[in-house]
N, C-alpha and C positions, 0 to 999 in steps of 0.2 A: 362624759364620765359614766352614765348609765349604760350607756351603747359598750361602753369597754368593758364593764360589769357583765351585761349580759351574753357577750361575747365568752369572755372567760368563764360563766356561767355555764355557757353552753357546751365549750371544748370538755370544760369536768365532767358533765353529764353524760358528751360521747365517750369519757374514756375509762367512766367510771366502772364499767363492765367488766370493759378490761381489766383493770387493777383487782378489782373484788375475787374475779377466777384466778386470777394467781394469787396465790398465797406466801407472800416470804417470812423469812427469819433469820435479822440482821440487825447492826446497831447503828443507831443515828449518828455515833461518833466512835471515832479509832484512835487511837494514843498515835504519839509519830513512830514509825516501828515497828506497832503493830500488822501482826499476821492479818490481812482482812480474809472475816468467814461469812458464810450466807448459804441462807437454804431456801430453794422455791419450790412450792409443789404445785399442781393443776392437774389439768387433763391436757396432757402435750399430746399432739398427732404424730410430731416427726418428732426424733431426739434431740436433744439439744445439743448440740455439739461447740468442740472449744472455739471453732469460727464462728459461733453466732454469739460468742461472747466479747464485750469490749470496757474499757476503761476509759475515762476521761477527766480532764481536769478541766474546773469550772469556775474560770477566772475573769471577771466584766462581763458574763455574759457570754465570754468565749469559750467553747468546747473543744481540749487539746484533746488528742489519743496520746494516750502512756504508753508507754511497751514496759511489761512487767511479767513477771515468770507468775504464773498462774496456771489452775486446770479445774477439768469439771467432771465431776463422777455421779453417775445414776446408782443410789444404793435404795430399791424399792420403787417405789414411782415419786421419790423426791429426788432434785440436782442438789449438790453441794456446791460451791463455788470455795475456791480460796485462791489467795495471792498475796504476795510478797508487793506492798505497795511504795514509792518512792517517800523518800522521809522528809516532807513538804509539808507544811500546813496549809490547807486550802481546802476547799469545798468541791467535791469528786461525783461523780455516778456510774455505776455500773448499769451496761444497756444489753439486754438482748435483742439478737436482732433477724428476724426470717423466720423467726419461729412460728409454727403452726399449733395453735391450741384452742379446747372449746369453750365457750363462753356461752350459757345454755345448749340449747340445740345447733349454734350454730357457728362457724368459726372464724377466726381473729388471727391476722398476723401485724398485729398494730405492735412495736417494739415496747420491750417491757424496761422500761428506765425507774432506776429507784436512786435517791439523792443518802448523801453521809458524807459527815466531815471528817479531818485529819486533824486533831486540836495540838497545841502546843504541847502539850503534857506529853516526857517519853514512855514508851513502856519496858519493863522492867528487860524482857528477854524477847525473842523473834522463834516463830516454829517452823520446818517445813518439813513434810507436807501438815495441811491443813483440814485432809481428812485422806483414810486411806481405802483401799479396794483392793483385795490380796487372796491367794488364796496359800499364802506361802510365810516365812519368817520378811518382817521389814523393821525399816527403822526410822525413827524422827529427829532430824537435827534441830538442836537449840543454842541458842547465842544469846551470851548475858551483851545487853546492849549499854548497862549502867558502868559507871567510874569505880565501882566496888563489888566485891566478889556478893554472891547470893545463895542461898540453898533454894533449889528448883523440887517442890514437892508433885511426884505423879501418882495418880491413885486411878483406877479400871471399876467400870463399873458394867454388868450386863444387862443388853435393854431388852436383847430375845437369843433365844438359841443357844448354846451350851454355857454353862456357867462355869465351865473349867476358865481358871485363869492366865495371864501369858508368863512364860517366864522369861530369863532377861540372859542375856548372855553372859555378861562382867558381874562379878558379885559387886552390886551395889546396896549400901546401905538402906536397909526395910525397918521401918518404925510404925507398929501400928497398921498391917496390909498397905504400908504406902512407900513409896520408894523416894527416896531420899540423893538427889544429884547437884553435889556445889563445884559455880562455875567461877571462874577469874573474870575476872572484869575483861569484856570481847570477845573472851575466850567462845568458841564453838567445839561443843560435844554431842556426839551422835550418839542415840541409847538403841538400844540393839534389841527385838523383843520377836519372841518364838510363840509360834502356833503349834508344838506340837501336841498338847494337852485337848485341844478343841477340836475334837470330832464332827460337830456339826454345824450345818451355816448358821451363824450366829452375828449378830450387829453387835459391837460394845460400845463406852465411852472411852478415853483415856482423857482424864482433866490434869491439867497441870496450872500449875499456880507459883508466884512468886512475885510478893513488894506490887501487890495490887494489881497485879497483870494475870489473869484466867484466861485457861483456852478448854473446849471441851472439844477434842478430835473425836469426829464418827469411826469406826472401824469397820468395817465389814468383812466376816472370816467367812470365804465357802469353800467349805471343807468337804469331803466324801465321807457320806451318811455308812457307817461301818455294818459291818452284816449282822454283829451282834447287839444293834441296837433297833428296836421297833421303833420308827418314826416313819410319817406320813412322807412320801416321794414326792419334791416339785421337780416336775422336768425341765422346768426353769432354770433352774437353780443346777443345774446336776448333765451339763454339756462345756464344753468351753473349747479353746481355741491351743494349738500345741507351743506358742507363743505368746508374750503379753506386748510386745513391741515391736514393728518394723520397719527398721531403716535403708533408705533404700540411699544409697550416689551410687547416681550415675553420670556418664558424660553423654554431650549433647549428639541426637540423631542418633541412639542404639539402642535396641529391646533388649528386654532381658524378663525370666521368668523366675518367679519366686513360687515358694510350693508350702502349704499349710494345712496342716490337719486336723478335724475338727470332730470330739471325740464326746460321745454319751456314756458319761460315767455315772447315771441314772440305773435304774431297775427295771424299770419303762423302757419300754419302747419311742422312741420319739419319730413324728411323721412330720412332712411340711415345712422343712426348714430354709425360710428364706434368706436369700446372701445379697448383699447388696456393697455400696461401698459412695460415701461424701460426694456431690454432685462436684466437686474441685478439682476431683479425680477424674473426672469422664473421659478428658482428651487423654491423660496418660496409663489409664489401666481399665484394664476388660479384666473377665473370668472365666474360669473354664466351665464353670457352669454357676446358674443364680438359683437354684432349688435343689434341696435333699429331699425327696419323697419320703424317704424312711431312713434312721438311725437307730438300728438295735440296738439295745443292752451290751453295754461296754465294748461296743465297736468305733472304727474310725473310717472318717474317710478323706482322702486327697483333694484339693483344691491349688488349681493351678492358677498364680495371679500373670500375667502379660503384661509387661510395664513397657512403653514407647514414652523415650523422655523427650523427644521434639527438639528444634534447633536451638532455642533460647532458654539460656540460664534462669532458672527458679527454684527459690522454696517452698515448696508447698507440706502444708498439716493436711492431712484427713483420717478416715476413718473405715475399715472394715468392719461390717456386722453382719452378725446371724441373729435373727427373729422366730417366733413359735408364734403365726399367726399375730394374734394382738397382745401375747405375753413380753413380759420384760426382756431387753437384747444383750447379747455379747458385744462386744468390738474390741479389735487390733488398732491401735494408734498404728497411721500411718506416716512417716516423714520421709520427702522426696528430694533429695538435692542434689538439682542437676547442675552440673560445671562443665566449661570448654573444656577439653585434652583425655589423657586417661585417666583412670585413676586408679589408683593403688591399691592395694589387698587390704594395708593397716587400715584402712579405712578411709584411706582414700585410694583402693583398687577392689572393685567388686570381682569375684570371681565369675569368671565370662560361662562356663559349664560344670557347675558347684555339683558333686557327688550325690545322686537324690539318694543312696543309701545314710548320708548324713544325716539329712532331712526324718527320715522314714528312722534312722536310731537303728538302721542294720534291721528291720521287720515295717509291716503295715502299722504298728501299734504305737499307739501317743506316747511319752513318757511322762512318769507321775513326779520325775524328780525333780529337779534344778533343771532349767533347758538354757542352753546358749542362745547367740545372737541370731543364730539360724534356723532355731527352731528345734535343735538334737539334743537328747542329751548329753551332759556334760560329761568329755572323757571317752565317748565312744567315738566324735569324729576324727581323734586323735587317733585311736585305735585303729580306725579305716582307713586312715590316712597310707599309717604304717603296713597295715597289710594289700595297701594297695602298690604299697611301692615296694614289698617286698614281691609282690603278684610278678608287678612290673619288670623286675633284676632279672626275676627267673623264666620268665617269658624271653629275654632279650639272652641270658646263657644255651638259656634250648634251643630259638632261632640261628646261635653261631654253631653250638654243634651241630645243629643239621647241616647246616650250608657248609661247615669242614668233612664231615663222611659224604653228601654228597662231591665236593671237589676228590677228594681221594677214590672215592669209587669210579668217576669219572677215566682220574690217571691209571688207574689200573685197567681199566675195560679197556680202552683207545692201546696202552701200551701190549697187552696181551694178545687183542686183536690185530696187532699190524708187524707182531713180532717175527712169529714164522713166514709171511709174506715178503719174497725174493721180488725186488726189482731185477727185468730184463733189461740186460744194457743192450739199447741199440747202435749200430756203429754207420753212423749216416753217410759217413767215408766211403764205404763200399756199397752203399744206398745209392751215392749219387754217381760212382764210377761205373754201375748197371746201366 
């Protein structure tokens, strides 16, 4: 018994390190329903990304993996975690796993496991997402989980950076700066919330509440610091990517290249911009280059991805990022789905020689508005579409009028030419009686 004491003694001891450099903020218990939220901070070396994160149920002793809709966003040098957990009662743990981080001087990739239940008790209504990362209008759906309708109260609060606040799209009921949303029992309504008032990178709260169930969603707006406003330039803060998401199907054994633009919309100058991309990705995508030496002031530049999807069908998550030295990163969610045969344009057919003026928005220059799936913006590749096909009509009218004046010039030279030329009749008759 002592020998098992000091054993388990010892393992805490080695792992106690561990635990103390990472820091979380989470609760020992979840209502059944509830959204799970968590926040770790430390000194990460690599990012943490959504494959190093996992879920498990912990039943006799047995460790299942859940599969559950979850994600993880870097807002500062804290991860947020959230997910939509199964509606179980049971004793769970979230594990990170690969991760590299320090632990005084020196470094630990020991997996970070943190234990919490699922109690019986439901919660009143469900949120997702569970924290956001935007630099654009988004929205949060909510579902009254209970047998009777509720009033779902939301109230925003600012933790740094602009103190304008968001407004809503639908006139919904505001009592007291708080907004006021009743749901029918099951029912799911999505509330709709604009950034256009917030000019500068700002983090908010957004708490909602209702029949004992609280959630407080992190927000994070980064916005473009306006010219008439004096504030300090993070060149952090103030580069980003011409897309927030890339999906890629393909079918099996064929390249195909994607194109991305990566644009400093700082004041600054930006030098040394490292590009990398999820070690998951290595067998299926290269770059056309992995460093920006230099990014001036409100310029942009190309980046060519290479995708080879290989013989065998897979899904793969990853991740593109751009780095500023040891500063905080961007990244493009990656998702890879390769299938046997072709596939299709709606999406299940990728365009085999996609327009790069779609890409590029008809110029070199990112765009600041709504961007499509491709990276354009909205409405111009529709635009290029149409004048490529009208390019095309008219190319195809002028190549048949040439080639009709050329035949007619033809018929008339040949005819003109051999007009006045008299065949001599020879009479072979008196040819052969000589």
């Amino acid at each position: 018994m002592k020998k098992s004491l000091m054993i388990v003694g010892l393992i805490i001891i080695i792992l106690l390190p561990s635990i103390l450099a990472i820091e979380t903020t989470i609760k020992s218990e979840f209502k059944t329903g509830e959204t799970f939220q968590a926040k770790f901070s430390g000194n990460f070396i690599d990012p943490v990304l959504r494959e190093n994160v996992a879920f498990y149920r912990v039943t006799g002793g047995k460790h299942t993996l859940i599969p559950t809709q979850y994600d993880v966003i870097k807002i500062d040098d804290e991860y947020y975690v959230w997910a939509n957990l199964p509606e179980a009662q049971d004793n769970y743990t979230i594990e990170i796993k690969e991760a590299r981080y320090k632990v005084g001087n020196s470094e630990s990739t020991d997996d970070i496991i943190i234990s919490f239940k699922v109690i019986e008790e439901k919660a009143a209504f469900q949120i997702n997402p569970g924290v956001v990362y935007t630099n654009d209008n988004f929205e949060i759906s909510i579902q009254n989980l209970l047998d009777k309708k509720i009033d779902i109260n939301i109230g925003t609060s600012t933790v740094s950076g602009d103190t304008s606040k968001f407004w809503f799209y639908e006139p919904i009921v505001e009592v007291e700066n708080k907004v006021l949303v009743s749901l029918k029992s099951g029912e799911d309504k999505v509330v709709k919330f604009r950034v256009d008032a917030i000019k500068l990178p700002s983090l908010k709260n957004i708490e909602i509440n209702s029949e004992g169930t609280n959630y407080i969603i992190p927000v994070y707006v980064f916005r473009n610091v306006s010219n008439n406003i004096s504030a300090p330039i993070d060149p952090e803060r103030n580069y980003g990517f011409s897309m927030t998401v890339l999906d890629m199907p393909m079918a099996t054994s064929t390249n195909k290249t994607r194109i991305v633009h990566i644009k400093n919309y700082g004041k600054n100058d930006i030098e040394n911009i490292s590009l990398s991309f999820s070690g998951i990705l290595t067998k299926y995508l290269t770059l056309s280059e992995n460093n920006i030496s230099e990014l001036k002031s409100n310029e942009s530049k190309k980046i060519e991805l290479y995708f080879k999807s290989g013989i065998e069908e897979k899904e793969i998550e990853g991740q593109m990022k751009a780095n500023i030295e040891d500063a905080n990163y961007i990244y493009i969610p990656i998702y890879l789905n390769i299938t046997k045969g072709q596939i299709l344009a709606n999406g299940n057919n990728d365009p085999i020689n996609p327009d790069p003026s779609c890409y590029k928005c008809g110029s070199n220059e990112v765009c600041s508005i709504t961007l499509d799936s491709l990276g354009c913006c909205q409405g111009l590749c529709e635009g290029k579409e149409n004048e490529k096909n009208d390019s095309t009509n008219w190319e195809k009218i002028t190549g048949w009028i040439i080639i009709g004046v050329v035949i007619v010039f033809l018929m008339w030279f040949f005819r003109f030419k051999y007009k006045g030329a008299k065949r001599k009749k020879v009479n072979l008759f008196k040819k052969v009686k000589k």
